[in-house]
C-alpha positions as CSV (number, residue, x, y, z in Angstrom):
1,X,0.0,0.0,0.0
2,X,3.1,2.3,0.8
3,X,4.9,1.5,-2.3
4,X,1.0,2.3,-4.3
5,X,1.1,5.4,-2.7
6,X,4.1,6.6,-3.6
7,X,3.9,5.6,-7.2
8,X,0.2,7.4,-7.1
9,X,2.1,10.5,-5.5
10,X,4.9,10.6,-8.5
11,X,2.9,10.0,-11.5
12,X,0.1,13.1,-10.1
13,X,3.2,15.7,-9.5
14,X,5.2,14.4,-12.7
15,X,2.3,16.3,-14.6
16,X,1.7,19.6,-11.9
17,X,-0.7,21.4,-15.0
18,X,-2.9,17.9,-15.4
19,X,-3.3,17.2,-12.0
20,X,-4.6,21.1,-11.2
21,X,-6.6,21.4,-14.3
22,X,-8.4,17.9,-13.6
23,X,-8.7,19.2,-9.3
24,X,-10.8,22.2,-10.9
25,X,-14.2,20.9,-10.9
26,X,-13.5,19.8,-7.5
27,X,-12.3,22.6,-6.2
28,X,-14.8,24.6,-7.3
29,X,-18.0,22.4,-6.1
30,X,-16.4,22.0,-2.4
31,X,-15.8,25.4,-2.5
32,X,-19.4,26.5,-3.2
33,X,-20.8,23.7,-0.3
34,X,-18.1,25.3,2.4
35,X,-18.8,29.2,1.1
36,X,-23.0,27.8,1.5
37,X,-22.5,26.1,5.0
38,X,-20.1,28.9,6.5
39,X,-22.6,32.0,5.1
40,X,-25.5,29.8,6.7
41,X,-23.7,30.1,10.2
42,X,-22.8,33.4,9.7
43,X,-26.3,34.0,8.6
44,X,-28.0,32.5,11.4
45,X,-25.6,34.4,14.0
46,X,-27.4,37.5,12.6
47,X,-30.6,36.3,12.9
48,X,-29.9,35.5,16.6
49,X,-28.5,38.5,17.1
50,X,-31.2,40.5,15.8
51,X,-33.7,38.1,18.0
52,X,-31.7,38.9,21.5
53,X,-31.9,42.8,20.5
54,X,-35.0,43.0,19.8
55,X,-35.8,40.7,23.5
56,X,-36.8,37.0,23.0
57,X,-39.5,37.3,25.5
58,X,-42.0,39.2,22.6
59,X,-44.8,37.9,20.9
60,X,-45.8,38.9,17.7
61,X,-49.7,39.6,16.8
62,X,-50.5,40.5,13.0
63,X,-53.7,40.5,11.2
64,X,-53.9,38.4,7.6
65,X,-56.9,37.7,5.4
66,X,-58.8,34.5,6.9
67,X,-58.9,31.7,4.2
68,X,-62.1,31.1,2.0
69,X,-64.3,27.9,1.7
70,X,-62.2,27.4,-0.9
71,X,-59.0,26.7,0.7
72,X,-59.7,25.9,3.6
73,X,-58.9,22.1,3.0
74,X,-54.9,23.7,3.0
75,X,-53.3,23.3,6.3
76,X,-53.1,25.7,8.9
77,X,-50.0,26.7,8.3
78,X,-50.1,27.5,4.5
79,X,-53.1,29.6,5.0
80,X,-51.2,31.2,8.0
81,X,-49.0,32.5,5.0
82,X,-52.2,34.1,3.1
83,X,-52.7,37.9,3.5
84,X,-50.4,38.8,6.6
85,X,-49.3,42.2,7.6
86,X,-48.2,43.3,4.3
87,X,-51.2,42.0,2.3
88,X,-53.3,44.4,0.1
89,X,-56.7,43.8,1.9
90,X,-57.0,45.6,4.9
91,X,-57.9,43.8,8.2
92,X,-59.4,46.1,10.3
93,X,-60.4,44.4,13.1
94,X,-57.4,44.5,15.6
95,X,-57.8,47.4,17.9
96,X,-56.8,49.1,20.7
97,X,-59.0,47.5,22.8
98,X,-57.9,44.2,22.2
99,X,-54.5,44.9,23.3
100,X,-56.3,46.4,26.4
101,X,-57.7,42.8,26.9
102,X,-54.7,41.2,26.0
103,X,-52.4,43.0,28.6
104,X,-54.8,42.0,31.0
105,X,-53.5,38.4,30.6
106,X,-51.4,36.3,33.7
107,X,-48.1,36.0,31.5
108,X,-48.2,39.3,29.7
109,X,-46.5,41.9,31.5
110,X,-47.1,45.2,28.9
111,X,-47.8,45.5,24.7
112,X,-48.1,48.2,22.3
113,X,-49.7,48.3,18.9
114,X,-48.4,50.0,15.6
115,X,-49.6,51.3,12.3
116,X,-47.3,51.4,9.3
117,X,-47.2,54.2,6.2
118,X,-45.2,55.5,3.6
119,X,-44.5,59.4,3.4
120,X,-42.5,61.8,2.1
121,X,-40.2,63.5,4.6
122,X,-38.3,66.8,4.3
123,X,-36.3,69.1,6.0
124,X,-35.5,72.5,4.2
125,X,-34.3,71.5,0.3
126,X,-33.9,67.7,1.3
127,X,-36.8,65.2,0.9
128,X,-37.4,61.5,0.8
129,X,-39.9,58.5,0.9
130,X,-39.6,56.7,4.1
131,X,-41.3,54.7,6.3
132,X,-43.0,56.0,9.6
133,X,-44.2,53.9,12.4
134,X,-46.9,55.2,14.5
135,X,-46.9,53.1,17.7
136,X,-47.8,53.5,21.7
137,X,-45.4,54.8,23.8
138,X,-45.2,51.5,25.6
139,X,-43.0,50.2,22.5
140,X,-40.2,52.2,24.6
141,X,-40.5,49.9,27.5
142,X,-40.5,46.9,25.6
143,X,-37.5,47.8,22.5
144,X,-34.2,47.3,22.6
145,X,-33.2,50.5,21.2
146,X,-31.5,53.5,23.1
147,X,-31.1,57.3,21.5
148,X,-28.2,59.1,20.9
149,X,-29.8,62.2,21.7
150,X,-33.2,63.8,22.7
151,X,-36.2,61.6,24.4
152,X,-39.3,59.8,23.6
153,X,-42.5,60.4,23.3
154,X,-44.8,60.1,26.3
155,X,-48.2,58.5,26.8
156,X,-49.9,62.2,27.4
157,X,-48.2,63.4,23.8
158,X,-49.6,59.8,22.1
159,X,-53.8,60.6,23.9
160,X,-53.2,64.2,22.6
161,X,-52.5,63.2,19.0
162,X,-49.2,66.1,19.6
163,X,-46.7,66.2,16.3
164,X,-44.0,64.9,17.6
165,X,-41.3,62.1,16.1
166,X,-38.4,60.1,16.9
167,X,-35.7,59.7,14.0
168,X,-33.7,56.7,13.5
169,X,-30.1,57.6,12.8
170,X,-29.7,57.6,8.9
171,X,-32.8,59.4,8.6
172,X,-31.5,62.2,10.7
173,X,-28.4,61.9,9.0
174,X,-29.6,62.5,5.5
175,X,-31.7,65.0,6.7
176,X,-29.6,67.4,8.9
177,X,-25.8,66.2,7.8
178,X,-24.2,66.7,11.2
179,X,-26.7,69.4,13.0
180,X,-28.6,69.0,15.7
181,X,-31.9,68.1,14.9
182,X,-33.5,68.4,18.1
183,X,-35.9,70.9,18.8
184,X,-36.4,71.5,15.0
185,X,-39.5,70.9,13.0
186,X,-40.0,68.6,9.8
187,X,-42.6,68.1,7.5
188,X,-44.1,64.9,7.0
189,X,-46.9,64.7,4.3
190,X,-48.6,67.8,4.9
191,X,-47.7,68.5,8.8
192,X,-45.1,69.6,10.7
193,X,-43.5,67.4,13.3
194,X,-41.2,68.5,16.2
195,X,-38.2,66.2,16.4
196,X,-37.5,65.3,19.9
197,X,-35.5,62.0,19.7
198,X,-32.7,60.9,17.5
199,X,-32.2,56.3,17.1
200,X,-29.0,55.1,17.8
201,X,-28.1,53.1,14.7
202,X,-29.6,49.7,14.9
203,X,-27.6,48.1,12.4
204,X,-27.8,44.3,11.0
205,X,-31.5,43.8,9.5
206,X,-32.2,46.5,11.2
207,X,-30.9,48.7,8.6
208,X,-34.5,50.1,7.3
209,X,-35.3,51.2,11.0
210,X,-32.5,53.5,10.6
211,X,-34.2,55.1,7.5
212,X,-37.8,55.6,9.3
213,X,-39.4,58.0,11.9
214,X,-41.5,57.1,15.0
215,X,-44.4,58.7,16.3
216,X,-47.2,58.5,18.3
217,X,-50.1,55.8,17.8
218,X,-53.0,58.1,18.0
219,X,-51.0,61.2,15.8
220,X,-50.3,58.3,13.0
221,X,-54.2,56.9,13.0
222,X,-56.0,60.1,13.3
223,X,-54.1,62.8,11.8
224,X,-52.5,61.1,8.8
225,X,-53.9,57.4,8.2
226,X,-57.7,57.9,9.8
227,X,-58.3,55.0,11.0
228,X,-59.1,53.2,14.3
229,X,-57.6,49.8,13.6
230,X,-54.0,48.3,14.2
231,X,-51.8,46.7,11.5
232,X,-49.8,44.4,14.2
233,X,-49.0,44.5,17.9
234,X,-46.0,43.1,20.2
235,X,-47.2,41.8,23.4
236,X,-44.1,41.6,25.6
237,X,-44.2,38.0,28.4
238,X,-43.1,37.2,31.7
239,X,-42.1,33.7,31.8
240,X,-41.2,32.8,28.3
241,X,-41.8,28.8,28.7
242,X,-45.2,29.8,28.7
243,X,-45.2,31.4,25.5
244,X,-46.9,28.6,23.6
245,X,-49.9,28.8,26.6
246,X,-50.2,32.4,26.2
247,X,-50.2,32.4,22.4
248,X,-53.6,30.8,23.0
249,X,-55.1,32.4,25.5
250,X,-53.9,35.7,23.3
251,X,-56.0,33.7,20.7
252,X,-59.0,33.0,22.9
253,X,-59.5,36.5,23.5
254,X,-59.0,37.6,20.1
255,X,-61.8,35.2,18.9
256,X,-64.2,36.1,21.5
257,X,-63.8,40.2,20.6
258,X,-63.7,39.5,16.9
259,X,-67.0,37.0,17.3
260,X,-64.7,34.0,15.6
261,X,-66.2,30.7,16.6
262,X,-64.1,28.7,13.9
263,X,-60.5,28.5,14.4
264,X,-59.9,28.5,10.6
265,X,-61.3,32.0,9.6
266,X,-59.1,33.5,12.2
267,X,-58.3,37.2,11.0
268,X,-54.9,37.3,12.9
269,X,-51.6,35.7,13.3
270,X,-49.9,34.9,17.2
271,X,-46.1,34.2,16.9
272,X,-43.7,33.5,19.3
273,X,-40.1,34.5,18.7
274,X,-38.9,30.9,18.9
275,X,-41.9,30.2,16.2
276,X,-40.5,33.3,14.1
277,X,-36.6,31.6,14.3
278,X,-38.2,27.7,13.2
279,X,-40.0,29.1,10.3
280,X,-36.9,31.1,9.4
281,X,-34.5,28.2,9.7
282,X,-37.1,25.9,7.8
283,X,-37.4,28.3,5.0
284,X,-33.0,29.0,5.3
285,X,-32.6,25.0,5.2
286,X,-34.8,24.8,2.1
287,X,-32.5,27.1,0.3
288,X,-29.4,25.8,1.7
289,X,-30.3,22.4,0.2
290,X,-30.9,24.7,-2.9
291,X,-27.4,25.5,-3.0
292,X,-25.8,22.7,-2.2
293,X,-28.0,20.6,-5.4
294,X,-26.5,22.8,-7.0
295,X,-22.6,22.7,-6.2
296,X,-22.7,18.9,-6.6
297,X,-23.4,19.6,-10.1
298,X,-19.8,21.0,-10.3
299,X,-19.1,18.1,-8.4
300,X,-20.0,15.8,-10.9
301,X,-18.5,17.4,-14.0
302,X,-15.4,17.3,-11.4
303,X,-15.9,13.6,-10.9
304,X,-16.3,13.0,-14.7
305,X,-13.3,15.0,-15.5
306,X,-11.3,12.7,-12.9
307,X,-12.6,10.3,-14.7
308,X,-11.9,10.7,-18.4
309,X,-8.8,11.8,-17.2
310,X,-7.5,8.3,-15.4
311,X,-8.6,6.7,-18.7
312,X,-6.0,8.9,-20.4
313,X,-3.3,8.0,-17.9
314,X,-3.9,4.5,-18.0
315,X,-3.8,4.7,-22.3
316,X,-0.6,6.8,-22.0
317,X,0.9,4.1,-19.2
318,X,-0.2,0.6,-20.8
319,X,3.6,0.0,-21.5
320,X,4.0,0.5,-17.7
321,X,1.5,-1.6,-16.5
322,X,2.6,-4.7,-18.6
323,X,6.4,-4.0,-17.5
324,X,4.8,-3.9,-13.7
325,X,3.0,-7.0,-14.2
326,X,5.7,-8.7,-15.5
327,X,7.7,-7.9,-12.9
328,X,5.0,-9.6,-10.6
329,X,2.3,-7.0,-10.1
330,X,-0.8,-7.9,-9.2
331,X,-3.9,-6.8,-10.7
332,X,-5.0,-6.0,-7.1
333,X,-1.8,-4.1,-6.7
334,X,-2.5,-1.5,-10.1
335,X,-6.1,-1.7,-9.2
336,X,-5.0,0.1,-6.2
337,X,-2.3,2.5,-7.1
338,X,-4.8,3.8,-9.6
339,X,-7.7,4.1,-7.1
340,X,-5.2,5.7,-5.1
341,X,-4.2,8.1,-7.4
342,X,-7.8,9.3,-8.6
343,X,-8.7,9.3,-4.7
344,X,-5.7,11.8,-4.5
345,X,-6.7,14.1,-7.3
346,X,-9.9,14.4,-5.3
347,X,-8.9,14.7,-1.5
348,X,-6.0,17.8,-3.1
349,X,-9.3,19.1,-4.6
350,X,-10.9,19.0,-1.8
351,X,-8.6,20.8,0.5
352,X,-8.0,23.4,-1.7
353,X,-11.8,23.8,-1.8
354,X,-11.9,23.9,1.8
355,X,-9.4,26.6,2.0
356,X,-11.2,28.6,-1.0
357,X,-14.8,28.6,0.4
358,X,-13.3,29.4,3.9
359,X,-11.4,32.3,2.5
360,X,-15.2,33.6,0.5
361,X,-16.5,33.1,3.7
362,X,-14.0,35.1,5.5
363,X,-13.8,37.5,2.9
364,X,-18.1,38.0,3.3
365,X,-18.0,38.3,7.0
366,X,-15.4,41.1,6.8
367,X,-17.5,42.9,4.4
368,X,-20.8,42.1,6.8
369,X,-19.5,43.4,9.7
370,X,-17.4,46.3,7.8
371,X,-21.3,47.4,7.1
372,X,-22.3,46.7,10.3
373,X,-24.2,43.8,10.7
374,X,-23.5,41.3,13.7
375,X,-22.1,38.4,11.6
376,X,-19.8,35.6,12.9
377,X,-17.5,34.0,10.2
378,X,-16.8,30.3,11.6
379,X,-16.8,27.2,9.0
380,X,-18.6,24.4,10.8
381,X,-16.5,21.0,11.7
382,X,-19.4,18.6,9.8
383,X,-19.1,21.2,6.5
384,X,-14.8,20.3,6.3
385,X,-16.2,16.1,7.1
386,X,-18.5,16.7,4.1
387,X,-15.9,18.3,2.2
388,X,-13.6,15.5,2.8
389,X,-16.1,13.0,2.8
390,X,-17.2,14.2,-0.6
391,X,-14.1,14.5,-2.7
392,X,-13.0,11.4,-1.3
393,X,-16.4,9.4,-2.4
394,X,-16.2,10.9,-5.7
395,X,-12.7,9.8,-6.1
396,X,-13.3,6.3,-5.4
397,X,-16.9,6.0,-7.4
398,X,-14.9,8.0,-10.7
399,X,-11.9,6.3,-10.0
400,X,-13.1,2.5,-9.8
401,X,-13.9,1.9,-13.7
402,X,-10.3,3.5,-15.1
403,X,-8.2,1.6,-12.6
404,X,-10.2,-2.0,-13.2
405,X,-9.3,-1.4,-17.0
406,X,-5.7,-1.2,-16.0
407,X,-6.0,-4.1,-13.4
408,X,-7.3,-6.2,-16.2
409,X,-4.5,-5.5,-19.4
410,X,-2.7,-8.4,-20.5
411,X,0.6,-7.7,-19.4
412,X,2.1,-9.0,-22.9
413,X,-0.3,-6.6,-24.8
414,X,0.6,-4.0,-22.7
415,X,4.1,-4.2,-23.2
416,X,4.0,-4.3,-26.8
417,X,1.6,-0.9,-26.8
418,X,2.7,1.9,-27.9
């Protein structure tokens, strides 16, 4: 077995261009399933991330359309799907009340409610199209985020409808370059607001936060949407085991105040972070598998390169193979040193390709946190076994037919080959 490998070793670095050339498709596919599995860590670290800021003791409470006769034989989860927050038919049954009701539950310690709109903001001769939030000033209690400067609205400003906003921290950027914006009014629509807090950046998927303004609940409803209803709520818990148990009690009372006596034509969503993070890694998974289906194409060119290849080496070495055997090699013994070889080709492949999609998935990390998203570079242990794993199982299964040809010459034919 020695003596196989290091005839394998010679005859792969006797031909440096070959042997790189052939390694390609290799590289390239291991590459691609390391750069995958490495961004899907670095990926989910966000997530996380974004989860702990935003408190992991939250529930979520949206509205979406409630299915029709004629789906309703889909499952509960598909029609959960249909119509949520950002559908074009407006729900407009959650209100305030209901969060009144909802607060008033064993686990729930405090929630607020929030309407969403698109406006065009301007200060002086600068304008844009952002997103404002109108929510109740309890959001401050429950949110992560601090302010670099000014304060937040309080719960007399949000019953008084007062103009008031809080900025997040490009928006106040873009708008007043390096003033001080506090104190000073904008326009937004057709009113005038006061700004009286400036965001801290947010960062990570929090990005478009950073681009939006916050006001009060009852300013956003009356004086610029007019309406009474909410587009989604987030009910913060106390003991976040129960979160499952107080998802439906949250249910239960929605039902009652909506008069829903069939679970099915519900007009609202409950989530619970941990809920939000499964559906997100089912949906990340999917596309992971995605990725990798479609690296192991590259892996199979790879594999049938290696392939056509070993038959070329064992055309250009018949001569060799009949001197070997008449020497008293073995068919065993070529069989080997030519599985050996193609299993070689394959496992250099594949460390190079382990080194290559670490280095993308380096590189990507730097760039991530460069613009300030929480991202954690690490290439999982399992993604260098598959790696390994891989190139070595494609060198064997590509490798097998070439070497049994040159385990099976006839060493006198061989030797007079030329």
């Amino acid at each position: 077995m020695l003596n196989a490998f290091k005839q394998s070793t010679k005859a792969l670095f006797a031909n440096p261009a070959r042997t790189g050339l052939t390694t390609l498709g290799i590289v390239i596919g291991i590459a691609t399933v390391i750069l995958v599995l490495s961004a899907g860590e670095g990926f989910r670290s966000l997530i996380n991330a974004q989860v702990q800021a935003f408190g992991t003791n939250t529930l979520f409470v949206e509205t979406k359309v409630p299915p029709t006769t004629k789906n309703r034989a889909n499952s509960s989860a598909a029609s959960a799907d249909t119509g949520r927050a950002g559908s074009a038919v407006a729900i407009t049954t959650l209100k305030n009340r209901d969060l009144e009701d909802i607060k008033r539950l064993p686990n729930v310690v405090n929630d607020y409610g929030v309407v969403v709109g698109l406006k065009v903001v301007s200060f002086q001769d600068v304008a844009k199209s952002i997103m404002f939030y109108g929510a109740s000033p309890e959001r401050f209690d429950i949110d992560k985020g601090t302010l670099k400067s000014g304060r937040f609205y309080t719960t007399g400003e949000n019953l008084g409808a007062a103009q008031v906003v809080v900025l997040g921290s490009q928006l106040a950027e873009d708008l007043f370059l390096q003033n001080d914006p506090i104190g000073k009014y904008i326009r937004v629509g057709d009113l005038n607001f006061e700004v009286i807090g400036v965001y801290n950046s947010r960062g990570g998927l929090g990005g478009d936060e950073d681009n939006a303004l916050y006001m009060p609940l009852n300013t956003a409803q009356k004086k610029i949407l007019g309406i009474d209803y909410l587009l989604y709520s987030v009910v913060q818990i106390e003991n976040t085991k129960l979160g499952d148990a107080t998802s439906e009690d949250i249910r239960t009372v929605l039902r009652r105040n909506h008069n829903i006596d069939d679970p099915f034509k519900d007009d609202f969503l409950v989530q619970t972070q941990a809920q939000t993070l499964e559906t997100f890694n089912t949906i990340f998974n999917g596309i992971t598998i995605l990725l990798i289906a479609i690296a192991a194409i590259s892996l199979i060119v790879g594999g049938v390169g290696i392939m056509n290849i070993m038959y070329v080496v064992v055309t250009e070495r018949t001569s060799e193979i009949g001197l070997k055997k008449a020497l008293g090699a073995t068919g065993s013994d070529i069989l080997t040193e030519f599985l050996i070889e193609s299993v070689l080709v394959t496992v250099i492949g594949g460390i190079f390709g382990i080194l290559a999609g670490a280095a993308m998935g380096w590189l990507i990390s730097v760039i991530a946190t460069a613009s300030g998203l929480a991202w954690t570079f690490t290439v999982p242990l399992y993604a260098i076994g598959i790696g390994f794993g891989v190139s070595a199982t494609i060198g064997i299964l590509f490798g097998v037919l070439p070497a049994r040809q040159a385990s099976k010459l006839d060493p006198i034919q061989a030797l007079q080959y030329e």
